[in-house]
N, C-alpha and C positions, 0 to 999 in steps of 0.2 A: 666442279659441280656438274652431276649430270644432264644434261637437254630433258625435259620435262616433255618435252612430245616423244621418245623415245624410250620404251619400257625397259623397264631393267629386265624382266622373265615373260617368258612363253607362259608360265600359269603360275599361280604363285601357293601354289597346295604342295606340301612336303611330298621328296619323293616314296618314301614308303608307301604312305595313305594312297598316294594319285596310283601308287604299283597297286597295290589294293584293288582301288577302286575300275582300275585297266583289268584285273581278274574277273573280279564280280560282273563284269559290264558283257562279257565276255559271254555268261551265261545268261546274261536276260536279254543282249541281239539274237542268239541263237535260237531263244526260244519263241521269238517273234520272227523267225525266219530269214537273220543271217543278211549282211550286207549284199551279198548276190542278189536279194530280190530286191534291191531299193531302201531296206530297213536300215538306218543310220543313228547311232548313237554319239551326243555331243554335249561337251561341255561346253557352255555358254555363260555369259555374264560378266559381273564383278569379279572373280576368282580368275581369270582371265587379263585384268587390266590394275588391279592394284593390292597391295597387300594386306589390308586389310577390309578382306570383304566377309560377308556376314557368314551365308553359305555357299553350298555348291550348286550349281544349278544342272542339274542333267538332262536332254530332252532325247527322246525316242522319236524322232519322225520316218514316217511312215506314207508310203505314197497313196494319197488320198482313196483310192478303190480299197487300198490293203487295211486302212484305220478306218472306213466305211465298216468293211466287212467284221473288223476286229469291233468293233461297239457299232451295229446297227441303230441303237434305239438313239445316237448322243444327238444326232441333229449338230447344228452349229453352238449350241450352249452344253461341249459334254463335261463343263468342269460340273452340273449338276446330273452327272450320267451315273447312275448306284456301279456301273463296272467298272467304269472307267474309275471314277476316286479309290474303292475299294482297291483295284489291281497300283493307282500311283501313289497309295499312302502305305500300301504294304511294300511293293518297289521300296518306298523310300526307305523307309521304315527298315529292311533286308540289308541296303547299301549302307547305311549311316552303322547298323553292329556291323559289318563287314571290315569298316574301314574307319571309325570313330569319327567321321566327318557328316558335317551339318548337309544333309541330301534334299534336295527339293527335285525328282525326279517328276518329269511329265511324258503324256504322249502327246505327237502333234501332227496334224496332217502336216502333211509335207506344203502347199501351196499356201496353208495357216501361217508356217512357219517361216517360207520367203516371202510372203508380203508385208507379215506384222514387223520381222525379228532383222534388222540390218547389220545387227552387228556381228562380233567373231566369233566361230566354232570353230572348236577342237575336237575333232573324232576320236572316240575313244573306243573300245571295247573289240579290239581283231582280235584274231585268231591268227597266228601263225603260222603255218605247215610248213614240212618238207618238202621238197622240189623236187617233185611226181605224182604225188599226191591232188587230187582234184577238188577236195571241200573244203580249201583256206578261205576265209572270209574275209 
């Protein structure tokens, strides 16, 4: 029997879907400008620690000046921001037909995100390059 403090997987979403969703993810860092600047995409949650979790949680954190800049008007309350929901229920929305999984994609400042969120991230969404190449993220 195995030790119940010890997981059995790194994440427990099938490989296709998670190759999937490592594609799609690929394009919406980039388009919030790319792990270089500080912009990190991560799996988090349930999907992470047991097999039967509900959906996927993905967060987009962003360093506080950079999610300022990206939603001015959100204040500290931007889950009622008309951009901010618009741009994380389409996000969602884009990922979930991407890769047929249940997507609750967010944006988060980054300082939001280590003082609320203590548990595990998975980063997800690189880019790859060849070795010479200068824009691998």
């Amino acid at each position: 029997m195995a030790d119940k403090t010890t997981k059995e997987k790194a994440i427990y979403i099938g490989a296709p879907a998670c190759f999937a969703l490592e594609m799609a993810l690929q394009h919406v860092v980039e388009a919030f400008g790319g792990f270089s600047t500080g912009v990190g995409c991560y799996i988090v949650g349930s999907v992470l620690d047991k097999a039967d979790w509900r959906d996927v949680d993905v967060r987009l954190i962003m360093p506080d000046e950079t999610f300022n800049q990206e939603f001015p008007e959100a204040g500290s309350q931007w889950e009622h921001n008309a951009k901010w929901l618009l741009l994380t229920v389409a996000i969602s929305d884009w990922l979930s037909k991407q890769t047929g999984l249940p997507i609750d994609f967010q944006f988060q400042p980054q300082t939001h995100a280590n003082e609320r969120f203590s548990g595990n991230r998975a980063a997800i969404g690189f880019k790859i390059k060849k070795a010479g190449t200068n824009d691998a993220q």
